[in-house]
N, C-alpha and C positions, 0 to 999 in steps of 0.2 A: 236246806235253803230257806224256809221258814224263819228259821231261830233268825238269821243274818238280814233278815227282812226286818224283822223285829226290834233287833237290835239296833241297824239305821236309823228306824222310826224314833226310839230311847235316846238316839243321839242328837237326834232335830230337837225332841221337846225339851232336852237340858240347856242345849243352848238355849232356846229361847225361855226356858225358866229364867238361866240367870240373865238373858240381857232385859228382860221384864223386871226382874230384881232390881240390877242396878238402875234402873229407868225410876222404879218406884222410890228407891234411898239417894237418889241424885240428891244432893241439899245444896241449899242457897244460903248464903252469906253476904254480910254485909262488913264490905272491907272499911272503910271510913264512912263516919257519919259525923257529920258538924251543920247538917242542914236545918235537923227536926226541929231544933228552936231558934231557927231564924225566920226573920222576916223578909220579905221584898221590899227592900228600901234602897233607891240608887242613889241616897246622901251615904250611905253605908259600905264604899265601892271602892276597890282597886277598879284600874283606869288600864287598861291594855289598848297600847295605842303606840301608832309611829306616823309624824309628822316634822317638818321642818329640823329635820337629823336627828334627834331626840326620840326615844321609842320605850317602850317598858313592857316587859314580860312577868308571867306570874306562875309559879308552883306549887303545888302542896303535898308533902312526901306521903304514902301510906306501903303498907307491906300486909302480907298472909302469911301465917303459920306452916299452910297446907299451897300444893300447885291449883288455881282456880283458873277457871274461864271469869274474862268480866263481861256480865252478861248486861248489865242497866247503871247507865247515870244521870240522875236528878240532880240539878243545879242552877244558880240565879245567875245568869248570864244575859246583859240586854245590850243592847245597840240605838242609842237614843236619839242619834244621826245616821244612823245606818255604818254598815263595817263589817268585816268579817274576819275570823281567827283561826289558827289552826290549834287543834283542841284533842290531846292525846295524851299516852302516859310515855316517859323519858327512863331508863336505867341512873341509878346511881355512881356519881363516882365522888370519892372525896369529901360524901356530904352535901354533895349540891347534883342538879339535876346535869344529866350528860350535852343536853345540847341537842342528841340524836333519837328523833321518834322512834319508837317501837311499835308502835301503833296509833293513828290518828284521823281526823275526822274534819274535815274545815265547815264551819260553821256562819250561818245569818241571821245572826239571834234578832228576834225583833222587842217587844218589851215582855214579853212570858216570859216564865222560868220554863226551863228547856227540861225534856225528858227525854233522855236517848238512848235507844234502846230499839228490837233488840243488835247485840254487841259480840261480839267473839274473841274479845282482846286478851290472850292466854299469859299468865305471871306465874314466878315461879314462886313457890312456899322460901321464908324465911330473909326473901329478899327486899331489899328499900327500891321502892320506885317514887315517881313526881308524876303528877298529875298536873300538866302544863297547858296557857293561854299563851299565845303569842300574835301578834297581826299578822296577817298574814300578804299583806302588802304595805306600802305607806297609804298616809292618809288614813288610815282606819283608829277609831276612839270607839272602844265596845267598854263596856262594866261590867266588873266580876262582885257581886256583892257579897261580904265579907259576914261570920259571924260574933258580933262583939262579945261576946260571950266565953270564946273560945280561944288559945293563946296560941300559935302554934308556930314552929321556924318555917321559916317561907322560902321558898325559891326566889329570885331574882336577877334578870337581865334591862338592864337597861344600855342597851347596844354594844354590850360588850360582851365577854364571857359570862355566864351562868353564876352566881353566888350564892350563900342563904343567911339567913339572918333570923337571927329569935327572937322570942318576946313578940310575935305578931299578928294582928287578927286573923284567923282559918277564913279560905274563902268555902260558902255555903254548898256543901257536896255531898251528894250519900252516893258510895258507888257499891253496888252490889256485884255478889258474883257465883260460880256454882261450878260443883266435881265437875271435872270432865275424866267420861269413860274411861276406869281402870286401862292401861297399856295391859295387863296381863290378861283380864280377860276380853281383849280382843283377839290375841296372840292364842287363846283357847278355844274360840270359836272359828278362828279359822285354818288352826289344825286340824277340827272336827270335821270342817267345808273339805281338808284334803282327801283327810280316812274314807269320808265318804264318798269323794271322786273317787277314790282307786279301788273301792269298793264295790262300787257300781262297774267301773269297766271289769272287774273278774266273776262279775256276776255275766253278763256280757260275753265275756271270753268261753263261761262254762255253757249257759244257753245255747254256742255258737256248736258249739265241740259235741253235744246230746243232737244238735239237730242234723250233722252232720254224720 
């Protein structure tokens, strides 16, 4: 009866070795970066806005090697009449952004650069995504400041379908992101959670049957 008591206990401290493990080797990544050497300057701006029929939207593609969580994004985004945008990352089709949020945030940027965080927006390794601004009603003129520095093909709506175009300034972005929890070992630790249910109830069972 001992050893099986023992044994249960070796079973708790493995799991909790490796999920302390992976806890401690979790790593962060930084999926796009065109921010670190830009400036805050709103002469330096895409213009996301929609008024008097007319509207413009804006994307910037990035992708991961590996499946990430995105956990943080840092970006120059202001509103210098007030306005608000909805502000998330779109799948790819075609080369241009889908049109369809995956994940999103609506925003009222005032004159800071924004830091938003934290985030849970999950993408999958080897995949092209857009990191899209859009109004998100009419009337709204927000700034996306851009890095002149940096060349990159852009998303593009201007009330129509989604497009891209190359040769264009990157707007100012670093978005970070981090492992999420191995699927296998979760799927290991809670095999271990069952063994030791039914463990316990045949321990249970024999107590029952000695006392009897």
């Amino acid at each position: 009866m001992g050893f099986r008591v023992r044994r249960w206990t070796a079973a708790i401290g493995a799991v909790s070795f490796l999920l302390a493990a992976n806890t401690v080797r979790a790593e962060t990544f930084v999926v796009l970066d065109t921010l670190s050497s830009a400036s805050f300057d709103q002469s330096n701006a895409y213009s996301i806005f929609s008024s008097f029929g007319s509207s413009q939207s804006v994307a910037i593609s990035f992708s991961s090697p590996i499946d990430l969580m995105i956990t943080k994004i840092d970006t120059y985004i202001s509103a210098p009449f007030g306005g608000t945008i909805d502000f998330g990352i779109m799948s790819d089709i075609d080369g241009h952004p889908s049109g369809q949020y995956l994940s999103k945030i609506t925003l009222d940027p005032s004159f800071d650069p924004l830091s938003l965080g934290p985030l849970d927006w999950t993408i999958g390794g080897g995949l092209k995504y857009w990191l899209a601004a859009e109004p998100s009603v009419d009337g709204e003129d927000v700034t996306w400041v851009f890095n002149k520095d940096i060349l990159t093909t852009l998303g593009l709506n201007s009330g129509g379908d989604w497009s891209s175009q190359g040769g264009q300034f990157a707007p100012a972005v670093m978005i970070e992101g981090a492992t999420p929890l191995p699927g296998a070992l979760v799927l290991f630790a809670s095999g271990l959670g069952g063994v030791g249910f039914f463990e316990l109830r045949r321990k249970r069972k024999e107590t029952s049957a000695v006392a009897a």
